[in-house]
C-alpha positions in Angstrom: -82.6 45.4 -190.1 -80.2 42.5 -190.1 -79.0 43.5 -192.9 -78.4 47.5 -192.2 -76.5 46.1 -188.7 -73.9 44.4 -191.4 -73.7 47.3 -193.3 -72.8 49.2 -190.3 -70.1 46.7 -189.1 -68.9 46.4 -192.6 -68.2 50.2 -193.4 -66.5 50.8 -189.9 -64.6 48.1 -189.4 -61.2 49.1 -190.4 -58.6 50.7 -187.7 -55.5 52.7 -187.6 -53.1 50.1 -187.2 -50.1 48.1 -189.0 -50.4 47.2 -192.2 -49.9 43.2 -191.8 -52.2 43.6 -188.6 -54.9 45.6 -190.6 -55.1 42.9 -193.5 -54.9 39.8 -191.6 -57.7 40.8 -188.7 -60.3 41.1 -192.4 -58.8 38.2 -194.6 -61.1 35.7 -195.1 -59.5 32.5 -196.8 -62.8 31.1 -197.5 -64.2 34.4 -199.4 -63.1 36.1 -202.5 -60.7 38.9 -200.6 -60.2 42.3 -202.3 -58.2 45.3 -201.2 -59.5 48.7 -200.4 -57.1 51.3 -199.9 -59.2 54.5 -199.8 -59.7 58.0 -198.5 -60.1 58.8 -195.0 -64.2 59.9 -195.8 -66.8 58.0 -194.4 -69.0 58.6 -197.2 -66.6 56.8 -199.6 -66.5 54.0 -197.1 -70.5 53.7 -196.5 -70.5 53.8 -200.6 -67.9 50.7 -200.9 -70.0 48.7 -197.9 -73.3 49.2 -199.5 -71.7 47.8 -202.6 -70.1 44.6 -200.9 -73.4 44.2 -199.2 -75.5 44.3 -202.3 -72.5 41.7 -204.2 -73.0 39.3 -201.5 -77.5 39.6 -201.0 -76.7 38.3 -204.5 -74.6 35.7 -204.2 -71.1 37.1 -203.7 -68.8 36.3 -206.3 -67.9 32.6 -208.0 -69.7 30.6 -205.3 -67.2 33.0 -202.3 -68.4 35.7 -200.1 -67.0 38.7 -201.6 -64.7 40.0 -198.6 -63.5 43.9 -199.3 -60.7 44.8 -196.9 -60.4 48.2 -195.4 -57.1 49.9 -195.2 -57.4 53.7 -195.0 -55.0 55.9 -196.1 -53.4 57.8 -193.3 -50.3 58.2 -195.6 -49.2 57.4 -199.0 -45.9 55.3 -198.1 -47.8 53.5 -195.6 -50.6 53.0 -198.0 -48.1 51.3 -201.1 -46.2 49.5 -197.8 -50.1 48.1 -196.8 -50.7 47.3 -201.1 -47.9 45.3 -200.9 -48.9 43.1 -198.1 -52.0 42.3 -199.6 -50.3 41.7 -203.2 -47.5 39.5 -202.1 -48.5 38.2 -198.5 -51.9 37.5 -198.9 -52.2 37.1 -202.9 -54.5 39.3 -203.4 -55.2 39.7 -207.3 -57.4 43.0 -207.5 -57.2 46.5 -205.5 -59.5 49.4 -205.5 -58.1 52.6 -204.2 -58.4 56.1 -203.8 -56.2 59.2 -205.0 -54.3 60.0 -207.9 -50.3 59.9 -206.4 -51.4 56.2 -204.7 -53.2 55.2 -208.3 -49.7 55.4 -209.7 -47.3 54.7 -206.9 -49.3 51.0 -206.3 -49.3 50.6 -210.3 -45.4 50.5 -210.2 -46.0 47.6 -207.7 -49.0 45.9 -209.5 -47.8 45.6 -212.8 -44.6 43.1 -211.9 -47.4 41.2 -210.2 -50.1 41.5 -212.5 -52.6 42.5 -210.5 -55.7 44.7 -211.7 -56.5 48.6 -210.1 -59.4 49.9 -210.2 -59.5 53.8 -208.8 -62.7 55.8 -207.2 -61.1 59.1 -206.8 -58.3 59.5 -208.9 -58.7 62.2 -211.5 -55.2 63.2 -212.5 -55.1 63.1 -216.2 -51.7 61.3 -216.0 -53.5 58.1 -215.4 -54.4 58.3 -219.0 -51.0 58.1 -220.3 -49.4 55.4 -217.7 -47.5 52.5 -218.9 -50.1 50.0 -217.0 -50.2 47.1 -218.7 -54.3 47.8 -219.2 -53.6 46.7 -215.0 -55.3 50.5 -214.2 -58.7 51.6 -214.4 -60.9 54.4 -212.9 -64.9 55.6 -212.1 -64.0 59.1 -212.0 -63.6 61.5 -215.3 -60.4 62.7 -215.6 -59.5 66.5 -214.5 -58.9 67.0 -217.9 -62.8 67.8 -218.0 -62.4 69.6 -214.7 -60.1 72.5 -215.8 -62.0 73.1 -218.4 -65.4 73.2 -216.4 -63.5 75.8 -213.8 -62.4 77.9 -216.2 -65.2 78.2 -218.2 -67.2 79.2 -214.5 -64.3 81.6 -214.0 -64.9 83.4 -217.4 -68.3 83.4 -217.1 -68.1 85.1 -213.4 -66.1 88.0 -215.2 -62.8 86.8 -214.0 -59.7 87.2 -216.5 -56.7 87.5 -214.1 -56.0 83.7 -212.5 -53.4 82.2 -209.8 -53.7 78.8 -208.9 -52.5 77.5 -205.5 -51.6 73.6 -205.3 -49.4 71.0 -203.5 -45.6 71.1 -205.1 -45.3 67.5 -206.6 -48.7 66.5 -206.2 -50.3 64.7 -209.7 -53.2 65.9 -208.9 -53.2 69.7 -208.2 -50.2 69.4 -210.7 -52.2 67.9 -213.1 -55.6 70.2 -212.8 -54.2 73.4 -212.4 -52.3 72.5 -216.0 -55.7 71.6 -217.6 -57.4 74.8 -216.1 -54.4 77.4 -217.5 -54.6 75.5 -220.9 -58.4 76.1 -221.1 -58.3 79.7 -218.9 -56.1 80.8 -221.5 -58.0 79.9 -224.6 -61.4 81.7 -223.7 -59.3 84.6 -223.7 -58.2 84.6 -219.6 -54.9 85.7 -218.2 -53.0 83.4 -215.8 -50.4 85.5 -213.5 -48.6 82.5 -212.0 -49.4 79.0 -210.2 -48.4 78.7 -206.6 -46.9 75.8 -205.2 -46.6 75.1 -201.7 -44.7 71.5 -200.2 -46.8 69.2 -198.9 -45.5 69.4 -195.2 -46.9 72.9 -195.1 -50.9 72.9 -194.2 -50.6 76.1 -192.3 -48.1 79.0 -192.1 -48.9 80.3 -195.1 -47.5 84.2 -194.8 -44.6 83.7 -197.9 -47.7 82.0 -200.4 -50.0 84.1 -199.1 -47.7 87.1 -200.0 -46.3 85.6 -203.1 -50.1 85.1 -204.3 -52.2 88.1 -203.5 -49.0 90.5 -204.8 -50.3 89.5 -208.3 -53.0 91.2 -207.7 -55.5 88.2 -209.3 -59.5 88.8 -209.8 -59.9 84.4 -209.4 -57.6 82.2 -207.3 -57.9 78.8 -207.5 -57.5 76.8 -204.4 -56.4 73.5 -205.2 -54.3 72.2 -201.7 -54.8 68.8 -200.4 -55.4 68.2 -197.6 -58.9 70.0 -197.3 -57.8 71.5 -194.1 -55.2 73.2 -196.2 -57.9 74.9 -198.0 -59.2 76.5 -195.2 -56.1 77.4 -193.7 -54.8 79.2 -196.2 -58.1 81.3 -196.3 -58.0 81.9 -192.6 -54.7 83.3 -192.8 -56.3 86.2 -195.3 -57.4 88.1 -193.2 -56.1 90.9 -193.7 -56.0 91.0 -197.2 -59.4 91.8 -197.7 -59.5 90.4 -201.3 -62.9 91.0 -202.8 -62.1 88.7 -206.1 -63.1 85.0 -206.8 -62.0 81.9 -205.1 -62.8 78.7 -207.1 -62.7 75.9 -205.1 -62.6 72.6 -207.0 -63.6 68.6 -205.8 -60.9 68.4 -202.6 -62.9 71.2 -200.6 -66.5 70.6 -201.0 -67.0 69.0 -198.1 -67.7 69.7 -194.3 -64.7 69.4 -193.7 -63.8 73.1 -195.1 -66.4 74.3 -194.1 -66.1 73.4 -190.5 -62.3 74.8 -190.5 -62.9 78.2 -191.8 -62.9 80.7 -189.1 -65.0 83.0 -190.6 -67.1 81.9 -193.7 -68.1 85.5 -194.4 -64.2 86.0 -195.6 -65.9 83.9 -198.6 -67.9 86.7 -200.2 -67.8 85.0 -203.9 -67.0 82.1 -203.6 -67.9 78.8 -206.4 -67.3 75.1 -206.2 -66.8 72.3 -209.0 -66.6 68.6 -208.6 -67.6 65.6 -210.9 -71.4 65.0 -209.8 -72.9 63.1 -206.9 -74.6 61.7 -210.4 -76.5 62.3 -213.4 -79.3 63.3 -211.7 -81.7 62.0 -215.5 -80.6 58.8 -214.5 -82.9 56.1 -212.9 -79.9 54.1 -211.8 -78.6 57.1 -209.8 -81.8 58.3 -208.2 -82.2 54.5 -207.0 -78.9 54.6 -205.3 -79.3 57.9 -204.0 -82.4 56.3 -202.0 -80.5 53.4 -201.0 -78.1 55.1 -199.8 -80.2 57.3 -197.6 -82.0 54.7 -196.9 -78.7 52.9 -194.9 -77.2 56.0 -193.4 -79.6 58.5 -193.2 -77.8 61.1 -195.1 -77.7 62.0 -198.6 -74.5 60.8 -200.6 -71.8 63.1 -201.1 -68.9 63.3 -203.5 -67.5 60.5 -205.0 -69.8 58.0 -203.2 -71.5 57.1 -206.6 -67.8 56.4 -208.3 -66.8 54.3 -205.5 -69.7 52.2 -205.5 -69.2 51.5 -209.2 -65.4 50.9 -208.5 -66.1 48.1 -206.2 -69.5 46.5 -208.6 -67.3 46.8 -211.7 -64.8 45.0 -210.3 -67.4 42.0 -208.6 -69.0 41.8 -211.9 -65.6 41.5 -213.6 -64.7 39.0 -211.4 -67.6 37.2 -211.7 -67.5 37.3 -215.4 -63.5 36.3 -215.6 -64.0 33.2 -213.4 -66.5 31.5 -216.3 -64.9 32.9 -219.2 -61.5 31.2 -217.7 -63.5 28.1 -215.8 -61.8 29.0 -212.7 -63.0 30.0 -208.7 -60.1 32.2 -208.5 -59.3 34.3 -211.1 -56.0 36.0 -211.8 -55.7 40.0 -212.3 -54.7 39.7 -216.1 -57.9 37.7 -216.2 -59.9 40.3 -214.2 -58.4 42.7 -216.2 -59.7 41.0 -219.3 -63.3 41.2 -218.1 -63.5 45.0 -217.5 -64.7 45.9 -220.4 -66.6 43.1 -220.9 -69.1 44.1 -217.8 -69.7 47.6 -219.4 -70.1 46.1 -223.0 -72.9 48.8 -225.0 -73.8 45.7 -226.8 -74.9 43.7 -223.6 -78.4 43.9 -221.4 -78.4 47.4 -219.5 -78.1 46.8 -215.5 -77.1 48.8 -212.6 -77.9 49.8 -208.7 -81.3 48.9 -209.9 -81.3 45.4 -211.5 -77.8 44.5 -209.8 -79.5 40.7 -209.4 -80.2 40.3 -212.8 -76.7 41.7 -213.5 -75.1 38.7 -211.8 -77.6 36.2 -213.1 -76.2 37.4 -216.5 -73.3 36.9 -216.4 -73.7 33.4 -214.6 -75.1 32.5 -217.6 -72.8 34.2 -219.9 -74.9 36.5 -221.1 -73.7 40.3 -222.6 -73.9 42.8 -219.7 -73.8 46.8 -220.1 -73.4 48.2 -216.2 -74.7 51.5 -216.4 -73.5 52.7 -212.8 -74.7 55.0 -209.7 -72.7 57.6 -211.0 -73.6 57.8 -214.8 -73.9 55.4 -218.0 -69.9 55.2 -218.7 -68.0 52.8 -220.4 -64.2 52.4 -220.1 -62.1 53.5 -222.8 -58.8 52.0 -224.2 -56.9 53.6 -221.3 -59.4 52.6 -218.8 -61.4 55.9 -218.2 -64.7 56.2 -218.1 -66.5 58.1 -221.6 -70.0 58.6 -222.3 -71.8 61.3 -219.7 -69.7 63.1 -217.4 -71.4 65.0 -215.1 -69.8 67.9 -213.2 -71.5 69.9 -210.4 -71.2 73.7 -209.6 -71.8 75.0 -206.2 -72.0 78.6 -205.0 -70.8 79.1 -201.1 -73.2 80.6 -198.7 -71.3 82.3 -196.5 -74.2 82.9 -194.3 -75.7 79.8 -194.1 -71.8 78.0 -194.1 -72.5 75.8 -197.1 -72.3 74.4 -200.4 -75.4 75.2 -202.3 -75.8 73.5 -205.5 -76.5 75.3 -208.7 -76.6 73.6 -211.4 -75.2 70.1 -213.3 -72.5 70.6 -216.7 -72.9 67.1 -218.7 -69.8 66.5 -220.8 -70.3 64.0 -223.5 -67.4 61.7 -224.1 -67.8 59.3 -227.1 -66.8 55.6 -226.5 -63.1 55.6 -228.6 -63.0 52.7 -231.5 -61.9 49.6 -230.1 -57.9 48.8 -230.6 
């Protein structure tokens, strides 16, 4: 019970509030302080806490309490304005955070200061390709896999005529709707046009709405950010009366959509896709599963297995750099170094499961291979995950007002040769 009440406290105590105000009430100069910039969803939250909790039931990190410090992101220039703080006020070495655009926009900031990213949510397959320094690296697959898993669902539902609605300038709805056209195209599909609406738009949506439905496509794609968005722009269809497909990938399966549709029966075929909760085969995923019910009385959602991987990864990479490199306080370049060498395919397989004998490991320099809550992945040249990707496909229940899973597509990624 003691411990639950800290996991509580731990995964809601970060505020609204400035971004020098919001690091120093958390910094702890005695502990081993990392920055969390993430998404505004508790269960991404609950998923980091549970992580920091378990990191410190074992030990913490290089003799410290291993301090994670919430910053959530109410905005993206407030978020890089709150990374810098932590970076050059405060020292901080290593970041985790959350979304593509912020992935890249802190990278510009971290790589002059050499301090490591590690990303929970970012899919955009530009991460791939950035100039990072190897500074930037991720627990989510990229969307790359994603298009291809939506259009193959959109083929397979008999659809051939596509328009895919997005965020103009946003990397990722930029970045996915390419993948899915590439991959729509291929099995044969037809796509009429991609929509982009400005970001400062999240309702209003007569001139898309117009511009979108005048194509006269049997599968749109709905791909706005923020959620709400989604279900905006479906609201404002009324009177369409559109009897084709809506695909609705990661950003909208949630409550969140559901909860801001006005009527869920305008949803009369609709289909979802996200990377998975997990690979449900795996014993490592259906023990954090439980543990995570277990804390907060709900099942995990959505990226709440990448995020808690995110934040172990980078403990145990940590850990590891600080006795490779005889040193309490590690420096990014050094994390950095260590990344890889936590999800090693040569080393002792641990996870959610075994996480104490994953510490005692590597306090004794021992090989480790971290086989996560999400899926046995280990990170690639360009810091992505390969191995088994596991994507999930929901159909909506208008009726019911939900998100009824269907069935898991595993992607197999082999590991790339070392450089």
């Amino acid at each position: 019970m003691i411990l639950l009440a800290s996991l509580m406290l731990l995964s809601c105590t970060e505020t609204i509030a400035p971004p020098e105000d919001r690091v120093a009430s958390q910094f702890d100069e005695n502990a081993f302080n990392v920055g969390y910039l993430h998404s505004p969803r508790q269960p991404v939250k609950n998923a980091a806490a549970l992580a920091s909790l378990h990191i410190n039931a074992n030990g913490g990190v290089l003799g410290k309490n291993f301090n994670l410090i919430f910053n959530v992101i109410s905005d993206l220039d407030v978020a890089l304005d709150n990374s810098l703080v932590m970076m050059d006020d405060y020292g901080i070495q290593a970041l985790a955070l959350s979304w593509s655009s912020l992935s890249l926009a802190v990278l510009e900031e971290a790589k002059p200061r050499k301090v490591v990213l590690i990303a929970d949510t970012a899919t955009s397959p530009l991460l791939s390709n950035a100039d990072d320094n190897d500074l930037l690296f991720r627990t989510a697959p990229s969307d790359i896999h994603q298009g291809k898993v939506i259009a193959k669902l959109a083929r397979e539902k008999g659809a051939s005529k596509s328009v895919f609605v997005y965020v103009k300038d946003d990397v990722y709805g930029e970045s996915l709707a390419e993948e899915f056209e590439k991959e729509f195209i291929l099995l044969g599909g037809n796509s009429l046009g991609k929509i982009a609406i400005p970001k400062d738009v999240e309702v209003g949506f007569e001139d898309y709405i117009s511009q979108t439905y005048a194509l006269s496509p049997d599968v749109i794609i709905m791909g706005l950010l923020p959620t709400t968005a989604n279900s905006s722009f479906i609201n404002e269809t009324l009177n369409q009366n559109y009897d084709g497909l809506y695909l609705l990938p990661d950003a909208s399966i949630n409550s969140v959509f559901v909860d801001n549709l006005a009527d869920p029966r305008m949803l009369k075929n609709a289909f979802g896709v996200s990377p998975s909760t997990g690979y449900n085969q795996s014993k490592q995923q259906q023990f954090f599963a439980q543990n995570y019910l277990d804390a907060f009385g709900e099942e995990i959602d959505i990226y709440s297995a990448n995020t808690y991987d995110a934040v172990m990864v980078l403990a145990l990479a940590i850990e590891h750099a600080g006795g490779v490199n005889n040193s309490t306080s590690p420096t990014g370049t050094m994390i950095s170094q260590s990344m890889r060498e936590v999800m090693n395919p040569e080393g002792v397989e641990v996870g959610p499961l075994n996480i104490d004998e994953a510490f005692s490991l590597v306090r004794s320099n021992q090989m480790i291979n971290y086989n996560g809550a999400y899926s046995n992945n280990d990170f690639d040249v360009n810091g992505d995950i390969a191995g088994i990707l596991a994507y999930d496909i929901y159909s909506f229940n208008n009726q019911m007002s939900a998100f009824d899973l269907i069935e898991q597509v595993i992607i197999e990624i082999p590991l790339p040769p070392k450089k």
